[in-house]
PAVO-90723 format. One record per residue (C-alpha): residue number from 1; residue in three letters; y negated, z, x. Coordinates in Angstrom, 1 decimal, padded with zeros to 4 digits, always signed. Each point is the difference from the previous one (the first is absolute). Example, Ala and Ser with C-alpha at 12.3 -4.5 7.8 and 13.67 -1.06 7.14 Angstrom:
BEGIN
{n 1, res ALA, north +004.5, up +007.8, east +012.3}
{n 2, res SER, north -003.4, up -000.7, east +001.4}
END
This chain:
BEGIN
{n 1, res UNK, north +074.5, up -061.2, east -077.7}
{n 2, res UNK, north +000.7, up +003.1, east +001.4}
{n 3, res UNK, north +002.7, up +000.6, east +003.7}
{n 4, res UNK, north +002.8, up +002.4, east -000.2}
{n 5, res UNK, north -000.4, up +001.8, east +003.2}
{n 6, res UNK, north +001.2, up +003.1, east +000.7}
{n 7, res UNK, north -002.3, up +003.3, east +001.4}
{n 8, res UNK, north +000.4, up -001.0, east +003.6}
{n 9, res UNK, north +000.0, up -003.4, east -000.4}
{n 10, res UNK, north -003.3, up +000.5, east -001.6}
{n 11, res UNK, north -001.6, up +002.2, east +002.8}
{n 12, res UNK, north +001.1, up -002.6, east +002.8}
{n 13, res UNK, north -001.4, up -002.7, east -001.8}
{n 14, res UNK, north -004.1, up +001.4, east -000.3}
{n 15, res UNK, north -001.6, up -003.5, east -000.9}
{n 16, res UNK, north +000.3, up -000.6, east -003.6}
{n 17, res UNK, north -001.2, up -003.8, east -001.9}
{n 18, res UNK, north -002.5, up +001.1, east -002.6}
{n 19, res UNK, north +001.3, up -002.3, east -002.2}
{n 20, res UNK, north +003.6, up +000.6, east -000.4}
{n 21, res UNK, north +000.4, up +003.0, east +001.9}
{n 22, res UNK, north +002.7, up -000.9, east +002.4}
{n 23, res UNK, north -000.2, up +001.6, east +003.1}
{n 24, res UNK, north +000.3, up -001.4, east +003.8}
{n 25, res UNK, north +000.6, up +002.1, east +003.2}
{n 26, res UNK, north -003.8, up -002.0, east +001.8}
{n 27, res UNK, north -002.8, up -002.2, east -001.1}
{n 28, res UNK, north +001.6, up -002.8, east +001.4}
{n 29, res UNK, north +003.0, up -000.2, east -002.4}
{n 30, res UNK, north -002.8, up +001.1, east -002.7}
{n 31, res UNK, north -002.3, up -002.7, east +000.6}
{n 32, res UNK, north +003.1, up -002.5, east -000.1}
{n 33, res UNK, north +001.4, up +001.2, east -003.2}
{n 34, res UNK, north -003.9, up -000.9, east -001.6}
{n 35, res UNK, north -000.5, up -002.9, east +001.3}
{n 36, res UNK, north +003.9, up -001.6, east -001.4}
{n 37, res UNK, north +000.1, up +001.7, east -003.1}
{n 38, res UNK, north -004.0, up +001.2, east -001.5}
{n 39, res UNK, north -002.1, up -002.5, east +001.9}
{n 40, res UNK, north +002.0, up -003.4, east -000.9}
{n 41, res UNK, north -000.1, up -001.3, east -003.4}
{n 42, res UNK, north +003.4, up -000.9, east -001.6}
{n 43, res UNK, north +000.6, up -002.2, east -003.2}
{n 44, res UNK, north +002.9, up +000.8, east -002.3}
{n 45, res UNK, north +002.7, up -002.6, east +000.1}
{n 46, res UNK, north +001.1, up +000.1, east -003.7}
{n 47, res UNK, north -003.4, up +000.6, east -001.0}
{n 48, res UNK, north -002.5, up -001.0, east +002.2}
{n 49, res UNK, north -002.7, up +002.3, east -000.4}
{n 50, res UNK, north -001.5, up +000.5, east +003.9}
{n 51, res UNK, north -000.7, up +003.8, east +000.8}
{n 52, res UNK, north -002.1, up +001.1, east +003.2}
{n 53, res UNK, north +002.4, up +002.8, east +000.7}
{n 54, res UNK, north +003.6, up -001.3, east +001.0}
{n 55, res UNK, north +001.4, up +003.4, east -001.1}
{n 56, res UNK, north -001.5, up -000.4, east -003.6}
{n 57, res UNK, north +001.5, up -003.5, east -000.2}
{n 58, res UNK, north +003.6, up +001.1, east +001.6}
{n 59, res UNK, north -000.3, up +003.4, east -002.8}
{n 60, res UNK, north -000.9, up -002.8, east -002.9}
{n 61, res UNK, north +002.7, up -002.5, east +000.9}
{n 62, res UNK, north +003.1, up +002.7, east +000.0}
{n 63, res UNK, north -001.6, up +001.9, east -002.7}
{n 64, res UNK, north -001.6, up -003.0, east -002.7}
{n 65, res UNK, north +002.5, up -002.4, east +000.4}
{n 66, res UNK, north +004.0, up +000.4, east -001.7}
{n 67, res UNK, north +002.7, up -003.0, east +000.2}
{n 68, res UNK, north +003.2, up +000.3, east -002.0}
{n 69, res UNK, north +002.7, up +000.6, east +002.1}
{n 70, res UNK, north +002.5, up -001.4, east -002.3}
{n 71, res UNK, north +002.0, up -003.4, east +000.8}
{n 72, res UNK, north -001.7, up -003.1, east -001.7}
{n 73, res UNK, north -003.1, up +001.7, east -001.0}
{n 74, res UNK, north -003.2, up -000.9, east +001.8}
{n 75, res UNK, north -002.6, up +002.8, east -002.3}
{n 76, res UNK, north -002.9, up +001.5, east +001.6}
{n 77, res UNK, north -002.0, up +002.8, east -001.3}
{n 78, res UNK, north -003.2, up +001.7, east +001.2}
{n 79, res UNK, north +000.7, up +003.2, east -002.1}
{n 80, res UNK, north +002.9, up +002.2, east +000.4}
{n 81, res UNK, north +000.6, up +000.9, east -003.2}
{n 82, res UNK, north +000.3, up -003.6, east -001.2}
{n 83, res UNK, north +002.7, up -000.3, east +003.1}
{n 84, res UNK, north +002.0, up +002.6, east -001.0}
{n 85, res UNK, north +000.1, up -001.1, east -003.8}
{n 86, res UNK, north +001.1, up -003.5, east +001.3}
{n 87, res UNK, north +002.5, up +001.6, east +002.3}
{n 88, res UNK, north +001.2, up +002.5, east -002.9}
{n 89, res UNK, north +000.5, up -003.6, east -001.9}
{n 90, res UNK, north +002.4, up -001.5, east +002.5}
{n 91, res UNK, north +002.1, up +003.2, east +000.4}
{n 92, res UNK, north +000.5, up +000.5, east -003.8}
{n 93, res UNK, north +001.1, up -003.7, east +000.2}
{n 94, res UNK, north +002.6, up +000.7, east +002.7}
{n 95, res UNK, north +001.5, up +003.2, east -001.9}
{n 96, res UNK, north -000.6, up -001.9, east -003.0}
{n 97, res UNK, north +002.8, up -002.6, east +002.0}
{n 98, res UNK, north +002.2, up +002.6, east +001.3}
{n 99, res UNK, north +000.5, up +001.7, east -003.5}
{n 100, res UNK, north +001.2, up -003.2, east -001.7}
{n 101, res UNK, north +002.4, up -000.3, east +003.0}
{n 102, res UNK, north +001.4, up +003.1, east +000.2}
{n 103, res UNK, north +000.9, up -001.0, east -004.0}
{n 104, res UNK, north +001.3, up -002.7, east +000.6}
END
């Protein structure tokens, strides 16, 4: 995952976390920012795969994981394309619904 900082925000902030590149004004904040988020494992609570890097786990969970938003439905998809075909479903439904209204 990569920080948007801007120029100067950059240069006040010199120490950088090797392994996601955000960036902290002293070591201190540095050394914290390791030790919660690449030095702690963290199992996924949909999945529960454990990863040793917190960040990796946080990055899997919002990115591997999809719910359907829609009233009633409880799906859950690991790949977005299968998510938005199952979201594409309930939408035709709904204009499916509001076309035989607006006939009626």
């Amino acid at each position: 995952p990569k920080c948007d900082q801007s120029a100067s925000s950059k240069l006040s902030k010199k120490y950088m976390c090797e392994n996601c590149g955000k960036r902290f004004k002293d070591n201190t904040h540095l050394r914290n920012h390791k030790e919660t988020l690449h030095k702690s494992p963290y199992t996924c609570v949909r999945c529960n795969v454990v990863f040793t890097d917190k960040c990796i786990g946080l990055n899997h969970q919002r990115g591997c994981h999809f719910t359907c938003p829609f009233p009633d439905c409880e799906a859950e998809f690991t790949h977005r394309a299968r998510f938005e075909k199952h979201q594409r479903g309930h939408l035709a439904i709904i204009k499916r619904n509001k076309n035989r209204n607006n006939k009626l």
